[in-house]
C-alpha positions in Angstrom: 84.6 -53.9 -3.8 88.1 -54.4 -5.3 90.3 -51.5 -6.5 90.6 -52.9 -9.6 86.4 -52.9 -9.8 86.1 -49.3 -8.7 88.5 -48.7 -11.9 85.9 -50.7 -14.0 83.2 -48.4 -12.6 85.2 -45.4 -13.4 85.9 -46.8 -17.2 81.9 -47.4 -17.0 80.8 -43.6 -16.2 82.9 -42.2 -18.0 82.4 -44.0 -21.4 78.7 -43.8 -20.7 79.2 -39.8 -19.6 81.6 -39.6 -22.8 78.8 -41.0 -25.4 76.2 -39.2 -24.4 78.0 -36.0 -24.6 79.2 -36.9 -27.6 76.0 -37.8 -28.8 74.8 -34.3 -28.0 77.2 -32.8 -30.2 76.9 -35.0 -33.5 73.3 -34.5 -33.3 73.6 -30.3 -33.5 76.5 -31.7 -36.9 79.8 -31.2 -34.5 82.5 -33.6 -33.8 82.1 -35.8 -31.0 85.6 -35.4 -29.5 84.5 -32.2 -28.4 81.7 -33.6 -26.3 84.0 -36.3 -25.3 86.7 -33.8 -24.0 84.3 -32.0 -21.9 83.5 -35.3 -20.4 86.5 -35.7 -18.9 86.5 -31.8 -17.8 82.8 -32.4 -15.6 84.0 -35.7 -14.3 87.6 -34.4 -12.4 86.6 -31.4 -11.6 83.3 -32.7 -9.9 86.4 -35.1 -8.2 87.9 -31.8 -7.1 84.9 -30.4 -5.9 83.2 -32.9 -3.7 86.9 -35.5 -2.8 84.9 -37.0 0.2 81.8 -38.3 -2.0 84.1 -39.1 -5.0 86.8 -41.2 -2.6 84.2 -42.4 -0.5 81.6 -43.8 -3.3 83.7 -44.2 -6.0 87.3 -44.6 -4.2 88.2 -41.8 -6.8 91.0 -39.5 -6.1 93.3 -36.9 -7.8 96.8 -35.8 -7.1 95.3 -32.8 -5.3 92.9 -34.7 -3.4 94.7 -37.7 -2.5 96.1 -35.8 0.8 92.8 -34.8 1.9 91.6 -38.5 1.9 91.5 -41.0 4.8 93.6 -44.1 3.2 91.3 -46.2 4.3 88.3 -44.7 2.5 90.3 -45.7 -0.4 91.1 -49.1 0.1 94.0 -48.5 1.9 98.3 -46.9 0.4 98.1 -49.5 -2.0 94.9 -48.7 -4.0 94.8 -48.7 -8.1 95.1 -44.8 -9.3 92.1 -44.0 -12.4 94.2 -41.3 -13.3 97.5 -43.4 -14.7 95.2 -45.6 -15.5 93.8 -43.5 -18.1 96.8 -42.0 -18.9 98.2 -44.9 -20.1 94.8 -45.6 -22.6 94.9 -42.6 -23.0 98.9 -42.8 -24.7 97.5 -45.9 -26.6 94.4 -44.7 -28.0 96.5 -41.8 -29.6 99.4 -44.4 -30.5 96.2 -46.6 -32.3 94.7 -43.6 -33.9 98.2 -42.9 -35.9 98.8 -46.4 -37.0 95.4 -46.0 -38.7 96.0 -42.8 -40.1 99.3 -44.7 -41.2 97.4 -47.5 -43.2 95.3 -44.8 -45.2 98.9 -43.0 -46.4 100.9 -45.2 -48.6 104.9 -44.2 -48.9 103.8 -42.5 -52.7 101.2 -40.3 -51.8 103.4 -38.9 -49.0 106.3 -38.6 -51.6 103.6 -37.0 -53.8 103.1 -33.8 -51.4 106.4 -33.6 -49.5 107.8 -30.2 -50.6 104.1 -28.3 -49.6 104.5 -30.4 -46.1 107.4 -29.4 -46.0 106.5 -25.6 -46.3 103.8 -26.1 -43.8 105.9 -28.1 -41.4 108.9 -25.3 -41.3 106.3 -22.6 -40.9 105.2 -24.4 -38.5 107.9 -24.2 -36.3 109.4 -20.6 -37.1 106.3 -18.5 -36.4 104.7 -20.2 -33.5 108.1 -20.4 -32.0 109.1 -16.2 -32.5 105.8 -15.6 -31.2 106.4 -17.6 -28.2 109.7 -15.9 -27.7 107.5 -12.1 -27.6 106.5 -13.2 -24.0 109.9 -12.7 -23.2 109.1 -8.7 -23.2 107.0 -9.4 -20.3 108.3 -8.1 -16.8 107.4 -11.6 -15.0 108.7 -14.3 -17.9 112.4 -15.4 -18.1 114.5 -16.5 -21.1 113.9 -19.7 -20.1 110.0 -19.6 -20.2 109.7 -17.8 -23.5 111.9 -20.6 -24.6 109.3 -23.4 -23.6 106.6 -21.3 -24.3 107.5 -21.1 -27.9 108.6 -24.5 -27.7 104.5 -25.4 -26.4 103.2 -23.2 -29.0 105.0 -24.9 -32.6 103.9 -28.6 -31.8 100.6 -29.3 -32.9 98.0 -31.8 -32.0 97.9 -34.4 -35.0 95.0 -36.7 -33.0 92.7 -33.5 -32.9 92.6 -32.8 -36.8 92.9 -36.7 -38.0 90.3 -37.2 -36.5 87.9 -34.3 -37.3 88.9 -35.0 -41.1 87.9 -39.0 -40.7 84.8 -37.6 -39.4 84.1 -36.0 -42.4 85.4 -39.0 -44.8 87.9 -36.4 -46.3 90.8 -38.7 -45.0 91.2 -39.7 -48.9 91.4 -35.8 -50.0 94.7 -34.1 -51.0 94.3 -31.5 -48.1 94.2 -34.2 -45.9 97.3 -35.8 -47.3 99.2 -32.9 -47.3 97.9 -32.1 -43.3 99.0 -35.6 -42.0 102.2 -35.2 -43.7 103.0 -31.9 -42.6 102.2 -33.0 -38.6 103.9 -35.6 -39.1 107.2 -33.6 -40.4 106.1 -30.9 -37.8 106.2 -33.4 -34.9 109.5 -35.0 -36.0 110.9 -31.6 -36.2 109.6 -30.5 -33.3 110.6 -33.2 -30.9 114.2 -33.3 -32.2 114.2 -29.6 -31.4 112.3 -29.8 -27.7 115.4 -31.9 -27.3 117.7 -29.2 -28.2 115.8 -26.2 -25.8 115.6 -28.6 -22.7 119.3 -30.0 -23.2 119.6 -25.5 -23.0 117.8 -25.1 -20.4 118.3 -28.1 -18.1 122.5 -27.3 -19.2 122.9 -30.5 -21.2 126.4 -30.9 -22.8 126.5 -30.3 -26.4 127.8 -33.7 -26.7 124.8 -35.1 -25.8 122.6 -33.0 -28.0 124.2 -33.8 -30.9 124.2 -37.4 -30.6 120.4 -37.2 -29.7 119.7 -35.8 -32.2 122.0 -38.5 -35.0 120.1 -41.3 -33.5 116.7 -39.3 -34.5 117.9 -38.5 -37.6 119.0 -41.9 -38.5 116.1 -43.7 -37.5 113.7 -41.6 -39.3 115.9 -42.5 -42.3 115.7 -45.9 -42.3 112.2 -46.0 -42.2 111.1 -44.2 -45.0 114.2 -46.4 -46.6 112.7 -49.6 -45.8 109.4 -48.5 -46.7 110.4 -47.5 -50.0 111.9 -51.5 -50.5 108.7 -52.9 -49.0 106.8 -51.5 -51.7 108.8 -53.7 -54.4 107.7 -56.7 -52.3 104.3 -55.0 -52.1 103.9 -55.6 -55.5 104.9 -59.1 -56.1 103.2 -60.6 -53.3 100.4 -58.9 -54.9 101.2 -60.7 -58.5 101.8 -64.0 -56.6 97.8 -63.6 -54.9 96.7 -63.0 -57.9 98.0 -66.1 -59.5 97.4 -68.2 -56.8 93.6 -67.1 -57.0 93.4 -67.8 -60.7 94.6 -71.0 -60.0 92.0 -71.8 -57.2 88.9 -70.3 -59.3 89.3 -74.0 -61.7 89.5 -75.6 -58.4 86.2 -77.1 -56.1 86.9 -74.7 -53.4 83.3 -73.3 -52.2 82.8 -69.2 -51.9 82.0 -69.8 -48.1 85.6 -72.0 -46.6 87.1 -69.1 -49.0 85.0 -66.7 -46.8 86.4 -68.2 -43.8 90.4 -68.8 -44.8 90.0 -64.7 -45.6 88.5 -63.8 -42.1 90.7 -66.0 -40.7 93.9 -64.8 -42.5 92.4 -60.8 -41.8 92.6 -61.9 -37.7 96.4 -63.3 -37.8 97.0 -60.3 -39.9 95.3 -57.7 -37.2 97.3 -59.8 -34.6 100.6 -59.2 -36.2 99.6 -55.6 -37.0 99.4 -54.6 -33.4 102.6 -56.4 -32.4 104.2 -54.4 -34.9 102.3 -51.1 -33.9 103.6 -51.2 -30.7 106.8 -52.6 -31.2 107.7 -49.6 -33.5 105.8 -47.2 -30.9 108.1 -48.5 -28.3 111.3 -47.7 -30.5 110.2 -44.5 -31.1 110.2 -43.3 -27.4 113.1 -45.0 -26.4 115.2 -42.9 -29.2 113.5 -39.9 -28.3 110.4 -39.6 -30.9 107.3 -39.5 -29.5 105.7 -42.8 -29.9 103.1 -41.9 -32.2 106.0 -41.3 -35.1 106.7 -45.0 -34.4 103.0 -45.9 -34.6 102.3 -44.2 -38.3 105.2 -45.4 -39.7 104.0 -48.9 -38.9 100.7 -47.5 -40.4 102.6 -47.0 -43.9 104.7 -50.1 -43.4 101.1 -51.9 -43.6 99.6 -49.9 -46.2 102.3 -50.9 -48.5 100.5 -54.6 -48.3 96.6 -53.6 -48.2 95.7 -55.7 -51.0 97.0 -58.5 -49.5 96.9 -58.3 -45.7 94.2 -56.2 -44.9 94.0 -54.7 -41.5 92.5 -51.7 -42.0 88.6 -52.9 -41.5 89.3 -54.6 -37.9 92.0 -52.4 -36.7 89.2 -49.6 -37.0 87.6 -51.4 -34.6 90.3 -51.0 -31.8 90.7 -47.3 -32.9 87.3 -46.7 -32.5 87.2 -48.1 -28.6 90.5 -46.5 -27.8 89.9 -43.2 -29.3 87.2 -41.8 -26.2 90.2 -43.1 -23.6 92.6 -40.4 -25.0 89.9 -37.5 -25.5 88.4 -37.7 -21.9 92.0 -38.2 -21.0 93.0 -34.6 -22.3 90.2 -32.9 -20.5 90.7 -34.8 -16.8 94.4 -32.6 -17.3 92.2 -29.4 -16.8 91.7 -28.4 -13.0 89.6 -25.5 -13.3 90.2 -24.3 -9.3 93.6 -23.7 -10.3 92.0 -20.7 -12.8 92.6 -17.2 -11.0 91.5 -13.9 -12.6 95.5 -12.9 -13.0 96.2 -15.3 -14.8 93.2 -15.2 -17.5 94.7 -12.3 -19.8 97.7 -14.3 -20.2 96.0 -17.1 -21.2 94.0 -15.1 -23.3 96.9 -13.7 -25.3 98.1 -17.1 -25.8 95.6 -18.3 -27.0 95.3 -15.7 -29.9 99.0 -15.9 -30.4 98.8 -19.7 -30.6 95.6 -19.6 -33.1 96.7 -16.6 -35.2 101.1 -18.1 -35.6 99.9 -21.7 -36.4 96.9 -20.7 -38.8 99.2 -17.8 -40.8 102.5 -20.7 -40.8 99.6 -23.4 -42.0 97.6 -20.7 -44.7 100.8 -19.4 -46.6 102.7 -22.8 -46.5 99.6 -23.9 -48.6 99.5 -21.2 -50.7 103.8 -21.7 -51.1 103.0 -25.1 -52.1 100.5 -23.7 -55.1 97.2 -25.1 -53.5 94.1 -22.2 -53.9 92.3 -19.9 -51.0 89.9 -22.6 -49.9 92.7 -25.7 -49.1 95.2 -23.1 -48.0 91.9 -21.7 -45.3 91.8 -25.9 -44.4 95.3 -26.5 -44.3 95.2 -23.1 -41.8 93.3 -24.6 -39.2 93.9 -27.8 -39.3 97.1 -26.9 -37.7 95.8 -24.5 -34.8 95.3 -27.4 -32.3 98.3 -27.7 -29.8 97.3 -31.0 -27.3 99.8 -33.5 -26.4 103.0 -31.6 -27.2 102.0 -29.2 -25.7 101.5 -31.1 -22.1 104.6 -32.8 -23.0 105.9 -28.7 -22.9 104.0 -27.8 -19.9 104.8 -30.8 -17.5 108.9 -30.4 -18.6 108.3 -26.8 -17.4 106.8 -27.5 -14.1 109.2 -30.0 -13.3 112.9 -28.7 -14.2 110.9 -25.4 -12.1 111.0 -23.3 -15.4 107.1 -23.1 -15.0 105.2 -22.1 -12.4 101.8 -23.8 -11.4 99.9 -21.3 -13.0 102.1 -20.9 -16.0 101.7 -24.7 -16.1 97.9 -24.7 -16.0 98.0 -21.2 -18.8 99.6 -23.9 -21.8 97.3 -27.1 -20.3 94.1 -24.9 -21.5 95.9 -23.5 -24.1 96.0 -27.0 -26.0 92.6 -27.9 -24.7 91.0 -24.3 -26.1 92.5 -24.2 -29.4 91.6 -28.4 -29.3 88.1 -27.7 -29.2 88.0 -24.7 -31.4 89.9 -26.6 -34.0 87.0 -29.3 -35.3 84.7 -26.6 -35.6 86.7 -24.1 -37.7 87.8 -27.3 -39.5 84.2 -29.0 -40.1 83.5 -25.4 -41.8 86.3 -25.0 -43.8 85.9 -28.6 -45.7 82.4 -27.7 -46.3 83.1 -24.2 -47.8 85.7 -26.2 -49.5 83.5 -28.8 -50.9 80.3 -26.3 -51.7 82.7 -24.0 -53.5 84.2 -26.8 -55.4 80.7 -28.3 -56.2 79.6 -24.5 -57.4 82.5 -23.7 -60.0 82.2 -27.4 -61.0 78.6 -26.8 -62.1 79.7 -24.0 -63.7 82.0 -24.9 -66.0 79.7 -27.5 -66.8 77.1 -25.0 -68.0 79.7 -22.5 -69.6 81.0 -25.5 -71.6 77.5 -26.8 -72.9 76.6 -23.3 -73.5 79.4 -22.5 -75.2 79.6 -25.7 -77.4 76.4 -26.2 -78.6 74.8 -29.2 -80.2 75.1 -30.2 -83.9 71.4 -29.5 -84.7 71.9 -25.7 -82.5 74.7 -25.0 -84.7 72.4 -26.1 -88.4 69.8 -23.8 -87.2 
């Protein structure tokens, strides 16, 4: 076979080896993305295990076991690698996933919780980061790695969350609001600052910094400026449809070519929905924001004009294919034979440091911001997973030689661990949330019928 159909057969097990995982876990009530993750975990470390069978059978090789394989077993130097292959579906299954979080978070609602987000966000950053810089104490970690491992412990996972939330159809709630905005803040402040520490560590001028970190700034800025307008032309395209319907209801028109102009109009909108997805996504890196910034505000760009061009319905679609690439993509980065009993406490420790800074930063942000026990308990772990900023952290380490292979591979299962823990402490929390809502709610409604009897109670 071709390289390109041993990649096809790759995209094949996996989805397949993905699913059914997955499938395990939604039928014991937990989130798929878990099963999906460990997916990608079986599948590259069986690579690692057996290279001969894997390159032979499936012309499937790693980094690690690319020098151990005869070229010609694999089609020869110029053969197709599955591993940048799913990184890059990988990149745009997360860049998909944040547009659509995007079109369910119109400019308002964002406006609506900003200062709690805010709270949440700056948190968010402060603690994480000072318990990052404890390490330093340690006799074996420099200035330098403190730095990035505080830097790896403040950005959290957004995809993680989002998606355990849309699992739960709570995406509408005010928790979930307030947790979207707050990542979103938290990424935007954490990139600007990653930045800063690797301009410090790699001996960047200050010059540079600085302006870096303008052009950030600025573009944020304009954004959420030209969202805001966009929502004045929102509204009178809106009137306009309106009228325009009105008009065509006296008309001869039949429900069914109406049927069909509307699906029709949906696809040209979906077409022009990804263009600017991607478009804004691809802005966003080049500045220095990560590209799924770019991505969600394209999301609230669109959710501006939901009444009239609605994506929402077939861009779901995409998200929904896309989504499995980025999870199994997250657990091919663990290589488990690179785990050595030394090294275990210290990912241990980090672990709880990570969980316990990003859950205390999330819960009293949340309780700063007025909300009670149950959302601020939500709000606290919704924030504990770490993920792709926190391989963004780990691979900056390993190559400016800060980290070491093994401090490398410590915050890669750092982000997957407190990944995987996240949707279940989450799943909990909302349903503690809602049963405890559900409970006062019934009784209130009792005390006030008890309290406020009927006329007839009151004659007798």
């Amino acid at each position: 076979m071709e390289s390109i159909a041993y990649i096809i057969l790759h995209i094949f097990i996996l989805l397949v080896f993905a699913k059914i995982l997955g499938g395990i876990f939604e039928k014991y009530k937990m989130p798929k993305l878990i099963g999906e993750i460990l997916a990608g975990i079986v599948f590259i470390n069986l690579a690692l295990a057996f290279p001969d069978f894997f390159a032979g059978t499936f012309h499937f090789v790693t980094e690690e076991t690319e020098h151990l394989i005869d070229p010609s077993l694999i089609g020869g130097d110029d053969f197709i690698s599955t591993m940048e292959f799913f990184d890059i579906m990988g990149e745009i299954g997360i860049i998909f996933l944040l547009f659509a979080v995007g079109l369910e978070t119109k400019f308002g609602d964002l406006m609506k919780v900003g200062r709690t987000s805010m709270y949440i966000a700056v948190l968010g950053i402060v603690i994480p980061f000072a318990g990052g810089l404890l390490f330093v104490f340690h006799a074996d970690i420099s200035l330098d790695m403190a730095l990035l491992i505080g830097t790896a412990l403040f950005g959290m996972s957004t995809a993680v969350s989002v998606e355990c939330l849309r699992n739960l159809d709570a995406m509408g709630s005010n928790e979930a609001k307030i947790i979207v905005s707050a990542s979103i803040i938290d990424d935007i402040l954490c990139l600007a600052l990653l930045g800063v520490i690797t301009g410090v560590i790699s001996g960047g001028s200050e010059t540079v910094i600085i302006v870096n970190t303008v052009i950030v700034a600025v573009f944020i800025l304009s954004m959420f400026l030209f969202i805001s307008k966009v929502k004045k032309l929102a509204a009178r395209r809106k009137k306009l449809q309106d009228r325009i319907k009105k008009m065509r209801s006296g008309g001869n028109e039949t429900s069914a070519a109406e049927d069909e102009k509307r699906s029709m109009a949906e696809l040209s909108a979906l077409g022009l929905a990804v263009i600017v997805c991607l478009g804004l996504a691809t802005l966003s890196a080049t500045i220095g924001l990560a590209a799924i910034i770019g991505a969600f505000l394209a999301g609230m760009l669109f959710a501006e004009f939901r009444d009239t061009i609605p994506v929402e319905h077939n861009f779901n679609v995409i998200t929904y294919f896309m989504l499995p690439f980025f999870f199994i993509w997250v657990g091919m980065g663990v290589h488990l034979n690179r785990i050595e009993p030394n090294i275990l406490a210290m990912l241990c420790l980090l672990v709880i440091v990570a969980v316990i800074t990003k859950y205390v930063a999330g819960y009293v942000g949340a309780k700063m911001g007025k909300l009670d026990r149950d959302s601020s308990h939500l709000i606290g772990v919704s924030m504990i997973p770490r993920g792709e900023v926190g391989i963004i952290v780990a691979t900056i380490g390993l190559t400016t030689g800060v980290f070491t292979q093994e401090w490398f591979t410590v915050i890669i299962l750092m982000a997957l661990i407190t990944s995987m823990i996240t949707p279940l402490l989450v799943t909990r929390a909302y349903r503690k949330m809602e049963k405890n809502r559900s409970t006062a709610f019934e009784e209130i409604f009792i005390e006030e019928h008890t309290a406020d009897p009927s006329p007839e109670t009151r004659e007798q």
